[in-house]
mmJSON file of the N, C-alpha and C atoms, coordinates in Angstrom:
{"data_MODEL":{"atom_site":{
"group_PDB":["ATOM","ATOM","ATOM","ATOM","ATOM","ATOM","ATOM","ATOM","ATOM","ATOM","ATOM","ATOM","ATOM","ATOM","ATOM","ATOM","ATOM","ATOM","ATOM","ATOM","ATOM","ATOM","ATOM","ATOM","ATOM","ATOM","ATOM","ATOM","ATOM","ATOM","ATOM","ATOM","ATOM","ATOM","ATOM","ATOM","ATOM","ATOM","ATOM","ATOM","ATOM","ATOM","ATOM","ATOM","ATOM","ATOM","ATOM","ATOM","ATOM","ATOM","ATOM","ATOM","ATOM","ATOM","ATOM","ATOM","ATOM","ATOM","ATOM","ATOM","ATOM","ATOM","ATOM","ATOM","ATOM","ATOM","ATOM","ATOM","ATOM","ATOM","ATOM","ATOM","ATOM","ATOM","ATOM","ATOM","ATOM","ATOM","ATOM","ATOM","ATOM","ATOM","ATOM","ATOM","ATOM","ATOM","ATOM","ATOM","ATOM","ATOM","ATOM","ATOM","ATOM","ATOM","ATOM","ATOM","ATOM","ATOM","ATOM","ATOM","ATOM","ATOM","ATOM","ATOM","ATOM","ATOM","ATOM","ATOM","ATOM","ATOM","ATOM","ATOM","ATOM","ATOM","ATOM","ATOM","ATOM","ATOM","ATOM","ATOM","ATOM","ATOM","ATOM","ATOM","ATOM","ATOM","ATOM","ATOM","ATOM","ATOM","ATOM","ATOM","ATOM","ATOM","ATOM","ATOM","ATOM","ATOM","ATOM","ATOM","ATOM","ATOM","ATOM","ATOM","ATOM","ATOM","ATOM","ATOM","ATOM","ATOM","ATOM","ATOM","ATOM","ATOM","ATOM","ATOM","ATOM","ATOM","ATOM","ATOM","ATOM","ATOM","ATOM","ATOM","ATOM","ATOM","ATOM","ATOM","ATOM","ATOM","ATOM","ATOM","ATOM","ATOM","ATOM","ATOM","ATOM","ATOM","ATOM","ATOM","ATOM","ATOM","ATOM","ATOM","ATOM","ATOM","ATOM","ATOM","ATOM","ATOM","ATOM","ATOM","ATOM","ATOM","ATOM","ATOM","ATOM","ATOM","ATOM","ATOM","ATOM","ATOM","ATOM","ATOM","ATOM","ATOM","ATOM","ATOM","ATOM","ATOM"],
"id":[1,2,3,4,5,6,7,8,9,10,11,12,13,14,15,16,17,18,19,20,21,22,23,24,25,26,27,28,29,30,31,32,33,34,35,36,37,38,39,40,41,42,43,44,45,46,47,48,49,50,51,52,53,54,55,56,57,58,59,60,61,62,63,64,65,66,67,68,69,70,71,72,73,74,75,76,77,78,79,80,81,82,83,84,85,86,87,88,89,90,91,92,93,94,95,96,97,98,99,100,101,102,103,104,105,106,107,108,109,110,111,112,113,114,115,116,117,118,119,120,121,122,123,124,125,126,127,128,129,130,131,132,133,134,135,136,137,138,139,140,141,142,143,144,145,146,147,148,149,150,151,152,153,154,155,156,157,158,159,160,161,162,163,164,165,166,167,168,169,170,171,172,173,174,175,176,177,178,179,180,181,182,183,184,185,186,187,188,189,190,191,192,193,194,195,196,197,198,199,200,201,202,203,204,205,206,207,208,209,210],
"type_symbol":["N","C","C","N","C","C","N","C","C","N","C","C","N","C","C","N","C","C","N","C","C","N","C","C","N","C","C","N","C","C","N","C","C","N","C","C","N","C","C","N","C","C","N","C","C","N","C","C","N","C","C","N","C","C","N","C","C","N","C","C","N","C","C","N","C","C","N","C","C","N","C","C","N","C","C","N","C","C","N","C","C","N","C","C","N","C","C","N","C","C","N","C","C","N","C","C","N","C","C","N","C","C","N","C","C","N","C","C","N","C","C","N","C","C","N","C","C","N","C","C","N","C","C","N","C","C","N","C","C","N","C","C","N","C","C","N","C","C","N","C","C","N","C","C","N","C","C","N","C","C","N","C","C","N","C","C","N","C","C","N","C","C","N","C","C","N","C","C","N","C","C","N","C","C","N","C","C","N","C","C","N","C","C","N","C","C","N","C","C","N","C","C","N","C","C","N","C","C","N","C","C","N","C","C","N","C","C","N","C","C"],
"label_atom_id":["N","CA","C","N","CA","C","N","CA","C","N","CA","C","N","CA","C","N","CA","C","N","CA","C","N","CA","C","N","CA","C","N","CA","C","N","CA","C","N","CA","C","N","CA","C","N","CA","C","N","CA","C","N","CA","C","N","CA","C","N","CA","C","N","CA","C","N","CA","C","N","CA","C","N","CA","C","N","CA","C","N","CA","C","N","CA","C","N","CA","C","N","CA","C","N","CA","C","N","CA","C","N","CA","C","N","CA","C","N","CA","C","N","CA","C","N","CA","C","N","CA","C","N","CA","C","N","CA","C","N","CA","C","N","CA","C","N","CA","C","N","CA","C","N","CA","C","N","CA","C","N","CA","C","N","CA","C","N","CA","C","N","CA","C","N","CA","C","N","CA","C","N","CA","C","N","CA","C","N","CA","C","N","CA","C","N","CA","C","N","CA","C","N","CA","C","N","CA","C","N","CA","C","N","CA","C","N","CA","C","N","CA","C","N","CA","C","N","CA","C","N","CA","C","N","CA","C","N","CA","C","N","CA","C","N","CA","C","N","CA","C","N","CA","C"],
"label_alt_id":[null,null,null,null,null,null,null,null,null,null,null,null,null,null,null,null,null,null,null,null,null,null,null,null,null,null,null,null,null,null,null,null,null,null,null,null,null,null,null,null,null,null,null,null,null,null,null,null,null,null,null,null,null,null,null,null,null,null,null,null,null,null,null,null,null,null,null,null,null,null,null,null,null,null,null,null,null,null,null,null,null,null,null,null,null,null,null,null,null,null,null,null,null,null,null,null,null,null,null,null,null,null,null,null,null,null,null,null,null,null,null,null,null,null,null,null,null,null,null,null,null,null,null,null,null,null,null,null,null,null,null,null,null,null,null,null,null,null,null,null,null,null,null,null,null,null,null,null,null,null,null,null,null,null,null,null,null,null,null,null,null,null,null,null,null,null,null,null,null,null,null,null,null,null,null,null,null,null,null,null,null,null,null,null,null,null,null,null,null,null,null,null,null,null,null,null,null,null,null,null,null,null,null,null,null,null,null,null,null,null],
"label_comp_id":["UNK","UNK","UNK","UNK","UNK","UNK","UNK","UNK","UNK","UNK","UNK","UNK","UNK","UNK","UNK","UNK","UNK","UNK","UNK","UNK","UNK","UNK","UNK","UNK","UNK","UNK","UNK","UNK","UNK","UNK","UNK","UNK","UNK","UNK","UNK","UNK","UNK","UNK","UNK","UNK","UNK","UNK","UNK","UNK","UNK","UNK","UNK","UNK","UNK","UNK","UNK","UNK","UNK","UNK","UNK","UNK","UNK","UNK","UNK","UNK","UNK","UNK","UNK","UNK","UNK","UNK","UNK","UNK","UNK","UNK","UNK","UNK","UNK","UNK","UNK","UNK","UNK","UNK","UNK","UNK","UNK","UNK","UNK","UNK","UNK","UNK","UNK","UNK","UNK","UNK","UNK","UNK","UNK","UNK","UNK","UNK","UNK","UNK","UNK","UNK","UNK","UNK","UNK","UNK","UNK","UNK","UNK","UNK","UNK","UNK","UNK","UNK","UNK","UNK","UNK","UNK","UNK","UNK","UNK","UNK","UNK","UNK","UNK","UNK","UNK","UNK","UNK","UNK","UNK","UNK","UNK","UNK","UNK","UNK","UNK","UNK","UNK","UNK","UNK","UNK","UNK","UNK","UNK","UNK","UNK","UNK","UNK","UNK","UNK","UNK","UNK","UNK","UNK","UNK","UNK","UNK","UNK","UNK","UNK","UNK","UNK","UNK","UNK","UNK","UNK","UNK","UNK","UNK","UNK","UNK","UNK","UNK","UNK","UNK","UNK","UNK","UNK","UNK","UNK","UNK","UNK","UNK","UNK","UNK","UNK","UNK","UNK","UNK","UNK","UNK","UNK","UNK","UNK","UNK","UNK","UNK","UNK","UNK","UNK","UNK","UNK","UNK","UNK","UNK","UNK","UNK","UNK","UNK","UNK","UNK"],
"label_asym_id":["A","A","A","A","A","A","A","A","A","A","A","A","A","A","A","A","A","A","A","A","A","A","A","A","A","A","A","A","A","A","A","A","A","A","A","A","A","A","A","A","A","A","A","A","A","A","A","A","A","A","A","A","A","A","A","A","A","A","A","A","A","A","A","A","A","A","A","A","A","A","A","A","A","A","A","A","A","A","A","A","A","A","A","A","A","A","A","A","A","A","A","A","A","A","A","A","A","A","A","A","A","A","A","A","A","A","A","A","A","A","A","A","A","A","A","A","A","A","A","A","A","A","A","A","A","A","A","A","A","A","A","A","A","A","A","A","A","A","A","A","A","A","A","A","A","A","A","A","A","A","A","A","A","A","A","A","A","A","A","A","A","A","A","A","A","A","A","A","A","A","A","A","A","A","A","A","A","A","A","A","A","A","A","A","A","A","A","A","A","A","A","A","A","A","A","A","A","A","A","A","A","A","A","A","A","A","A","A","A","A"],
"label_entity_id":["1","1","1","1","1","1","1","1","1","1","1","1","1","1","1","1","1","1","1","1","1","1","1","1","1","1","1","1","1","1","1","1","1","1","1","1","1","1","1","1","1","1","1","1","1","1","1","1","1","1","1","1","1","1","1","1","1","1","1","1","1","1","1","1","1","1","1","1","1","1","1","1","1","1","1","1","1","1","1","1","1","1","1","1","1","1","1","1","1","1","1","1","1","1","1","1","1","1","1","1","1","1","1","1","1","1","1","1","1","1","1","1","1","1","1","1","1","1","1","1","1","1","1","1","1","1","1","1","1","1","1","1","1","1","1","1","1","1","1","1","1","1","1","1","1","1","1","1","1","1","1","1","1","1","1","1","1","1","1","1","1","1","1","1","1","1","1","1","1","1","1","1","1","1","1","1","1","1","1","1","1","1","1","1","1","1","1","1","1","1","1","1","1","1","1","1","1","1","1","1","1","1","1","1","1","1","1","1","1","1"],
"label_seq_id":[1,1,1,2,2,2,3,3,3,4,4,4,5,5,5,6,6,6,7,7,7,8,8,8,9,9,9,10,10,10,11,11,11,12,12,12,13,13,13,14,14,14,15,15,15,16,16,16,17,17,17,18,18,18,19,19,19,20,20,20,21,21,21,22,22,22,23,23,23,24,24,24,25,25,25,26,26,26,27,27,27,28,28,28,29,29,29,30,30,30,31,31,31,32,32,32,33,33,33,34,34,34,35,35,35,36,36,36,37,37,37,38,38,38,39,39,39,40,40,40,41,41,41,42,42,42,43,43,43,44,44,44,45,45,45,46,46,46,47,47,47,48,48,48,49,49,49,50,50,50,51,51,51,52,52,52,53,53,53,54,54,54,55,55,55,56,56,56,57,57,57,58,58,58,59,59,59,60,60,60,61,61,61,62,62,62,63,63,63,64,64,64,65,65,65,66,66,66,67,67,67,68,68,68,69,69,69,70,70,70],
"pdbx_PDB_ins_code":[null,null,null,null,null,null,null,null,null,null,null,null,null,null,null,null,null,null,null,null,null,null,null,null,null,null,null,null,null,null,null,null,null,null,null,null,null,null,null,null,null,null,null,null,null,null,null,null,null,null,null,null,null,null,null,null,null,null,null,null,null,null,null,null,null,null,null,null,null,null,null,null,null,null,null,null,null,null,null,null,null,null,null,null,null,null,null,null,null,null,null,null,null,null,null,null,null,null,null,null,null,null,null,null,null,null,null,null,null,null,null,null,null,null,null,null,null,null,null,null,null,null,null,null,null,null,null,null,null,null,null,null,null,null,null,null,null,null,null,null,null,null,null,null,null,null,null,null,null,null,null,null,null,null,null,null,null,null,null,null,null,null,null,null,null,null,null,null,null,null,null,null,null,null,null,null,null,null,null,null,null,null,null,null,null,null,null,null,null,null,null,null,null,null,null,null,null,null,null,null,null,null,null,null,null,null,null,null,null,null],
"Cartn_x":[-24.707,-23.78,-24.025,-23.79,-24.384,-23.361,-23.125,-22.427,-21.742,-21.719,-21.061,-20.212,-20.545,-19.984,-18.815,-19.076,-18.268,-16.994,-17.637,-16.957,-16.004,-16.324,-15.365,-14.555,-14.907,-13.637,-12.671,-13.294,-12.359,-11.297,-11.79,-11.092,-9.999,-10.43,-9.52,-8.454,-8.912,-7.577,-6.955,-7.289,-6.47,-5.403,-5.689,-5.208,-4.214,-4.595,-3.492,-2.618,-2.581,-1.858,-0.398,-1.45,-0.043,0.576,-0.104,0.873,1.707,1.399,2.604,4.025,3.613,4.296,5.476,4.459,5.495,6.261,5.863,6.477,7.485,7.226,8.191,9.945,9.318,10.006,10.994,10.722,11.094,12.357,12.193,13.242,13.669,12.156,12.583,13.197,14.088,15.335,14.126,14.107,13.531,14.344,15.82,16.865,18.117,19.286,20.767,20.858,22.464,22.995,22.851,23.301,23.853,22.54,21.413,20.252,19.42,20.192,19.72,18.57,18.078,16.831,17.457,16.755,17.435,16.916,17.491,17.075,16.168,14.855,14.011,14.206,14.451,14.394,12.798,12.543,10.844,10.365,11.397,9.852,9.646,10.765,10.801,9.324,9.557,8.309,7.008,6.977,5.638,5.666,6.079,5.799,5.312,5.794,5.267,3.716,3.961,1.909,1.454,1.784,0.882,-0.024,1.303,0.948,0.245,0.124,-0.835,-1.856,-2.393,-2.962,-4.122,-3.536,-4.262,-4.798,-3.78,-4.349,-5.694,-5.434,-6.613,-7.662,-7.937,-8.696,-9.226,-8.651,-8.686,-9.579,-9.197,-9.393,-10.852,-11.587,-12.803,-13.488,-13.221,-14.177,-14.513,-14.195,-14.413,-15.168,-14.777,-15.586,-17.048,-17.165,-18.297,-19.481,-19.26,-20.101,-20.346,-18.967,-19.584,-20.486,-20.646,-21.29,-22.414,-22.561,-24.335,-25.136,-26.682,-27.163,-27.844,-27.577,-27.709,-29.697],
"Cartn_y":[28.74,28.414,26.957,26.876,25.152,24.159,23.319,22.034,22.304,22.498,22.652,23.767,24.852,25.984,25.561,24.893,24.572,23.314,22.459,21.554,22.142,23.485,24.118,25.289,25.712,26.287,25.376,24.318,23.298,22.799,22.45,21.897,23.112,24.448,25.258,25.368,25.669,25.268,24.443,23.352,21.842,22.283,22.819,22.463,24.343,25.141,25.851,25.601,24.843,24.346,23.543,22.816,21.721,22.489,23.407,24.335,24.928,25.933,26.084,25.09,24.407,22.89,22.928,22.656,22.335,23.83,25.06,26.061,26.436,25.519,25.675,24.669,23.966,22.508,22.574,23.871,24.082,25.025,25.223,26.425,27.397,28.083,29.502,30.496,30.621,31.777,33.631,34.582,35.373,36.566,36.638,37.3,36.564,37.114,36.736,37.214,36.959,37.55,38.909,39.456,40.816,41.314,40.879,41.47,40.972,40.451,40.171,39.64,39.385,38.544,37.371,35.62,34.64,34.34,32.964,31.758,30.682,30.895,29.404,28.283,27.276,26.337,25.864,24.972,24.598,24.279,23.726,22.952,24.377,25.279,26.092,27.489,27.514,28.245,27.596,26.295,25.532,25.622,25.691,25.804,26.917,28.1,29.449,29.884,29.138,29.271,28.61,27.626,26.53,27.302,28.035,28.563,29.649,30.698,31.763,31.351,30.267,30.13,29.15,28.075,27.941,29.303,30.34,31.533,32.048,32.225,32.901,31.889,30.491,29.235,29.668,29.945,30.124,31.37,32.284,33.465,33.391,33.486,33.008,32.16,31.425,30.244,31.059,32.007,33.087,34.112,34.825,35.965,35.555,34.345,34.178,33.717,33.427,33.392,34.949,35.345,37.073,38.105,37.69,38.514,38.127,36.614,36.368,36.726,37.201,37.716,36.865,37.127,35.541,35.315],
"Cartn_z":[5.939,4.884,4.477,3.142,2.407,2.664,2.645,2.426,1.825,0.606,-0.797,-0.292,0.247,0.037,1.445,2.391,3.571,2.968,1.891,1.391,-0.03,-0.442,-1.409,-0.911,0.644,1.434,1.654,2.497,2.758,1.704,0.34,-0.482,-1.124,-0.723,-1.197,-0.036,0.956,1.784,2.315,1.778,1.508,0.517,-0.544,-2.079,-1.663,-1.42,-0.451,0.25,1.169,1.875,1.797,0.411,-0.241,-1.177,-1.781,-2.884,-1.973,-0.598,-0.1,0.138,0.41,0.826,-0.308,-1.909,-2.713,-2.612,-2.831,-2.806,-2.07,-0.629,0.442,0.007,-0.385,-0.426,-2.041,-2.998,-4.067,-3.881,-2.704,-2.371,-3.459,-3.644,-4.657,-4.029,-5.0,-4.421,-4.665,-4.175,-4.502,-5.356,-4.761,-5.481,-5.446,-5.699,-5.472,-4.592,-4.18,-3.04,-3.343,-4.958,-5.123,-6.051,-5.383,-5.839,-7.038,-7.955,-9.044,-8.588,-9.863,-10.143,-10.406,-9.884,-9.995,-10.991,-11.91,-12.936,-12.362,-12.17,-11.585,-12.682,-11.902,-12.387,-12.913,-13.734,-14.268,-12.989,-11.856,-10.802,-10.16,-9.872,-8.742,-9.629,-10.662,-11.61,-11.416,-11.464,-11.286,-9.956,-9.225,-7.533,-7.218,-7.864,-7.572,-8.435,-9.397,-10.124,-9.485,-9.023,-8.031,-7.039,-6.125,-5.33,-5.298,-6.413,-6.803,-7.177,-8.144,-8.384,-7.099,-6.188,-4.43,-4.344,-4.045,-3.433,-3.824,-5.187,-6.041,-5.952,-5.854,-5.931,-4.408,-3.263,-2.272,-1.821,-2.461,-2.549,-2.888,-3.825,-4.776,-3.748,-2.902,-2.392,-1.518,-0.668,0.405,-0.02,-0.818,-1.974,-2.228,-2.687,-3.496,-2.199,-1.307,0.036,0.761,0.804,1.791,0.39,-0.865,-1.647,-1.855,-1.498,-1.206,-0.074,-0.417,0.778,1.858,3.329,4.069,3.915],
"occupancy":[1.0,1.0,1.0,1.0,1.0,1.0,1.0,1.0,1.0,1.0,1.0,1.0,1.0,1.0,1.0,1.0,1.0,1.0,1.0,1.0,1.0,1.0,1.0,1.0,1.0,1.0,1.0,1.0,1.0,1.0,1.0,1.0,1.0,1.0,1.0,1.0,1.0,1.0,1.0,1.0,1.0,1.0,1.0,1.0,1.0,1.0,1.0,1.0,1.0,1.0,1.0,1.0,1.0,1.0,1.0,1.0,1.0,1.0,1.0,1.0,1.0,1.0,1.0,1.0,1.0,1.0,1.0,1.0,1.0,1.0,1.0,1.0,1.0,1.0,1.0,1.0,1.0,1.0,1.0,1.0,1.0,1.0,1.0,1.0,1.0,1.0,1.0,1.0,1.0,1.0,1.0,1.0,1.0,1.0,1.0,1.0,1.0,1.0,1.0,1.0,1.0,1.0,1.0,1.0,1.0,1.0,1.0,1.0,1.0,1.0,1.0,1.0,1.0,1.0,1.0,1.0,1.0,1.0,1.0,1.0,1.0,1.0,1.0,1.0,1.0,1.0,1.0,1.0,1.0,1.0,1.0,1.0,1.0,1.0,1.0,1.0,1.0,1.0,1.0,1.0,1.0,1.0,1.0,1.0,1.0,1.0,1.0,1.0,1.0,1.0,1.0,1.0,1.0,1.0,1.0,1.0,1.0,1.0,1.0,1.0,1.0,1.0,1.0,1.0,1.0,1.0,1.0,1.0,1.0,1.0,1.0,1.0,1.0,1.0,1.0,1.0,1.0,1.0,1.0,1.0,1.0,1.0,1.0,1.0,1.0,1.0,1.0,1.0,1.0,1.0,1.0,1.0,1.0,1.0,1.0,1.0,1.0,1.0,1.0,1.0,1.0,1.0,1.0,1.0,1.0,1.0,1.0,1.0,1.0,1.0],
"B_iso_or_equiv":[0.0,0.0,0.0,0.0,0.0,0.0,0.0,0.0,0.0,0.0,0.0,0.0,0.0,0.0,0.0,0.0,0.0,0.0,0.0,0.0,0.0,0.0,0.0,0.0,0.0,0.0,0.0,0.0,0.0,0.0,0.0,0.0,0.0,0.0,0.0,0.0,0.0,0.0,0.0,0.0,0.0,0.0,0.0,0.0,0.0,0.0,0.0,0.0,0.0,0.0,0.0,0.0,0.0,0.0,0.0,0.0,0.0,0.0,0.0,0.0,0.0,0.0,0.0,0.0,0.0,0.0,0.0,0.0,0.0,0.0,0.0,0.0,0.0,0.0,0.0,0.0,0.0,0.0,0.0,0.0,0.0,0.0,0.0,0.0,0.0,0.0,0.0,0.0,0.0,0.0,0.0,0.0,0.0,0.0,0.0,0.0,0.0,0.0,0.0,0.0,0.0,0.0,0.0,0.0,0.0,0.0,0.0,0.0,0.0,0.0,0.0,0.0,0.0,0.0,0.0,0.0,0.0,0.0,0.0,0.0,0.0,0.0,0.0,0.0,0.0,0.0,0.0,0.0,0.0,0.0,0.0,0.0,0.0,0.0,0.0,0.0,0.0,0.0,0.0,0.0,0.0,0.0,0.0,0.0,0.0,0.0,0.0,0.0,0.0,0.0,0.0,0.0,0.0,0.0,0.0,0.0,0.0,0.0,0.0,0.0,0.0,0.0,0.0,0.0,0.0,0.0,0.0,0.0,0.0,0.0,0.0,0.0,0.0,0.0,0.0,0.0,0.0,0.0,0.0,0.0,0.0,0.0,0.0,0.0,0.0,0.0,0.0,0.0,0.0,0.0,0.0,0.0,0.0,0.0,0.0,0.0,0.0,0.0,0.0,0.0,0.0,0.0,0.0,0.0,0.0,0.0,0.0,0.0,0.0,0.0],
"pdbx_formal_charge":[null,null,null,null,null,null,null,null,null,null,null,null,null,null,null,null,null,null,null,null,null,null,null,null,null,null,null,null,null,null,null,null,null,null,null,null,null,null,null,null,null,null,null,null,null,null,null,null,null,null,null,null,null,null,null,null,null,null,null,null,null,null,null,null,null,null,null,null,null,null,null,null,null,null,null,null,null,null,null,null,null,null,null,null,null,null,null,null,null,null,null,null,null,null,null,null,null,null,null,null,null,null,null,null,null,null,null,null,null,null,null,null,null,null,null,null,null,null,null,null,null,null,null,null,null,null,null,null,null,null,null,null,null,null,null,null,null,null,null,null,null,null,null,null,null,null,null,null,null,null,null,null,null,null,null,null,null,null,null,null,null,null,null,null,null,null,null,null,null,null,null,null,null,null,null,null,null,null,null,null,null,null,null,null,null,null,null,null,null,null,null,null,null,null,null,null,null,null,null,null,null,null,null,null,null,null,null,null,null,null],
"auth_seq_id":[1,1,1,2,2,2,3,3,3,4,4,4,5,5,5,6,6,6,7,7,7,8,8,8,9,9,9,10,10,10,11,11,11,12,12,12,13,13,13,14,14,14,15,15,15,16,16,16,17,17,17,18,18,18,19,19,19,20,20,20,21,21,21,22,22,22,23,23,23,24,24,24,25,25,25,26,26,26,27,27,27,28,28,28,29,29,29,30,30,30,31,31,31,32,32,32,33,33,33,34,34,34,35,35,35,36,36,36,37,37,37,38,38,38,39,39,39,40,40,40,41,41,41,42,42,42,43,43,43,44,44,44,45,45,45,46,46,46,47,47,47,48,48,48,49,49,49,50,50,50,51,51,51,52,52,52,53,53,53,54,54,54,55,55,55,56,56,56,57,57,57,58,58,58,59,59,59,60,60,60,61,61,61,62,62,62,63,63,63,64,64,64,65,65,65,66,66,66,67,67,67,68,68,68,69,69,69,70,70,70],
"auth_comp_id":["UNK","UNK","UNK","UNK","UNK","UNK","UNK","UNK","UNK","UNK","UNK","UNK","UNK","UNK","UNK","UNK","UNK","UNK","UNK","UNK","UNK","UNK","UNK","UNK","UNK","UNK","UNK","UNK","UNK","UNK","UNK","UNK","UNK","UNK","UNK","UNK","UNK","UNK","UNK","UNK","UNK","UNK","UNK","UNK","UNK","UNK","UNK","UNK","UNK","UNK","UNK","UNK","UNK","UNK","UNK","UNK","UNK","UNK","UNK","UNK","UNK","UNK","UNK","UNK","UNK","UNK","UNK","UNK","UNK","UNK","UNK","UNK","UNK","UNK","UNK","UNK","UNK","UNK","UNK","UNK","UNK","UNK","UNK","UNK","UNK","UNK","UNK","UNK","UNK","UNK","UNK","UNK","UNK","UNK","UNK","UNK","UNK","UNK","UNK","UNK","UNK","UNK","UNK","UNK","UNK","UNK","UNK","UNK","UNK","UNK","UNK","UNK","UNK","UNK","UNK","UNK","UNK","UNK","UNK","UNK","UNK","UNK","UNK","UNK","UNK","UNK","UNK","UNK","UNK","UNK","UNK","UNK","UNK","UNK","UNK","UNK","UNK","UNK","UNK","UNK","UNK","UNK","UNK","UNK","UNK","UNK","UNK","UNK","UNK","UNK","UNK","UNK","UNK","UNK","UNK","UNK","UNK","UNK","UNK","UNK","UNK","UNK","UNK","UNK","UNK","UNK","UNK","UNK","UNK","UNK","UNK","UNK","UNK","UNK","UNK","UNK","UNK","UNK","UNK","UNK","UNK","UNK","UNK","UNK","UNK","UNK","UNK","UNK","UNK","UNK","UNK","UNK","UNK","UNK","UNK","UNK","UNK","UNK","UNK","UNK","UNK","UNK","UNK","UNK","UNK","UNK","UNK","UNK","UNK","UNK"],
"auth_asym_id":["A","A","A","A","A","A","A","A","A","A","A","A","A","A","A","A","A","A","A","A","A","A","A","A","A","A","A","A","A","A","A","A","A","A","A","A","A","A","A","A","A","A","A","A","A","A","A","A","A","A","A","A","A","A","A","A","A","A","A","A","A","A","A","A","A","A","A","A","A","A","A","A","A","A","A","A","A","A","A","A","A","A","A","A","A","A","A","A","A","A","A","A","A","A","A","A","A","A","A","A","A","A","A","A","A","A","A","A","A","A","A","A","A","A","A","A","A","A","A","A","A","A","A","A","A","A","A","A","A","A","A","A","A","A","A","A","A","A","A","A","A","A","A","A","A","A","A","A","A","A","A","A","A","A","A","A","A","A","A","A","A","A","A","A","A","A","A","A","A","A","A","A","A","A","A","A","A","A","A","A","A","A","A","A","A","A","A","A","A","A","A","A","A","A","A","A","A","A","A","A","A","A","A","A","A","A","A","A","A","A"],
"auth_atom_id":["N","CA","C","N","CA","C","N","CA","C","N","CA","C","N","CA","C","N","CA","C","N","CA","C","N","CA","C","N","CA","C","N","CA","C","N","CA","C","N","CA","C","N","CA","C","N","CA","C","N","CA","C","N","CA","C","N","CA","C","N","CA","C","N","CA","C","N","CA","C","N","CA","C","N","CA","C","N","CA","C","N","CA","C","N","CA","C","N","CA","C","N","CA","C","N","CA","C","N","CA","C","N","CA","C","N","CA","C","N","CA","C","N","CA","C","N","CA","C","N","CA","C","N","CA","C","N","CA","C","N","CA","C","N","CA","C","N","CA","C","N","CA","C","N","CA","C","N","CA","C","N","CA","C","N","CA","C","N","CA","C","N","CA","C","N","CA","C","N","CA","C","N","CA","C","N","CA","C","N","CA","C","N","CA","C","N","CA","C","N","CA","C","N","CA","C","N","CA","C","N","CA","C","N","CA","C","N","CA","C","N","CA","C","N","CA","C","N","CA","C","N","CA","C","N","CA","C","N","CA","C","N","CA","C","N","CA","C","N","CA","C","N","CA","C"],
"pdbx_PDB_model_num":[1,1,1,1,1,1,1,1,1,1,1,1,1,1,1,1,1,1,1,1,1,1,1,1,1,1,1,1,1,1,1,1,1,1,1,1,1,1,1,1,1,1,1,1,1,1,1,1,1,1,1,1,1,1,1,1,1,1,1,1,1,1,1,1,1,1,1,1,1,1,1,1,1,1,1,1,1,1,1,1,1,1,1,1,1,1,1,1,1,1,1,1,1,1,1,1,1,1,1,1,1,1,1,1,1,1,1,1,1,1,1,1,1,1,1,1,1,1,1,1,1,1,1,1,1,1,1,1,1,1,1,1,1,1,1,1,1,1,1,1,1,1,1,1,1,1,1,1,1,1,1,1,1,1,1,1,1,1,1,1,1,1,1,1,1,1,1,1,1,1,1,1,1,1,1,1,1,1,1,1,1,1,1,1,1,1,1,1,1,1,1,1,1,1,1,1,1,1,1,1,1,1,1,1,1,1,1,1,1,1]
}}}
C-alpha cells in the first residue's frame, strides 16, 4: 500500500472522527418524546452532513485500495 493511499486513510479518519465529535456535541435529537420528527436547528443539520458526508469521504478512501489489484 502507497504513502498517499496510507496518508488519505489516515486523513479520512481524522476528518471522521471530528465530524462525529461535532455530531456528538450538536446533540441531534433523532425524534420527540411522542415520536415526531424533530426541528434541527442549522448547526444540529450541519453536524449531521458533516458527519455523512466523513463517512462517505471515509468510506471511498477504503474502497478505492481493496479494488486495486495488489
Amino acid at each position: 500500500m502507497s504513502e498517499a493511499t496510507l496518508a488519505a486513510r489516515a486523513r479520512a479518519l481524522a476528518d471522521l472522527r471530528a465530524a462525529r465529535q461535532r455530531y456528538v456535541d450538536a446533540q441531534v435529537p433523532m425524534e420527540n418524546p411522542d415520536g415526531s420528527s424533530p426541528r434541527w436547528t442549522s448547526d444540529q443539520h450541519m453536524a449531521v452532513l458533516g458527519y455523512v458526508r466523513a463517512w462517505d469521504t471515509f468510506w471511498r478512501a477504503h474502497q478505492s485500495h481493496s479494488e486495486m489489484p495488489s
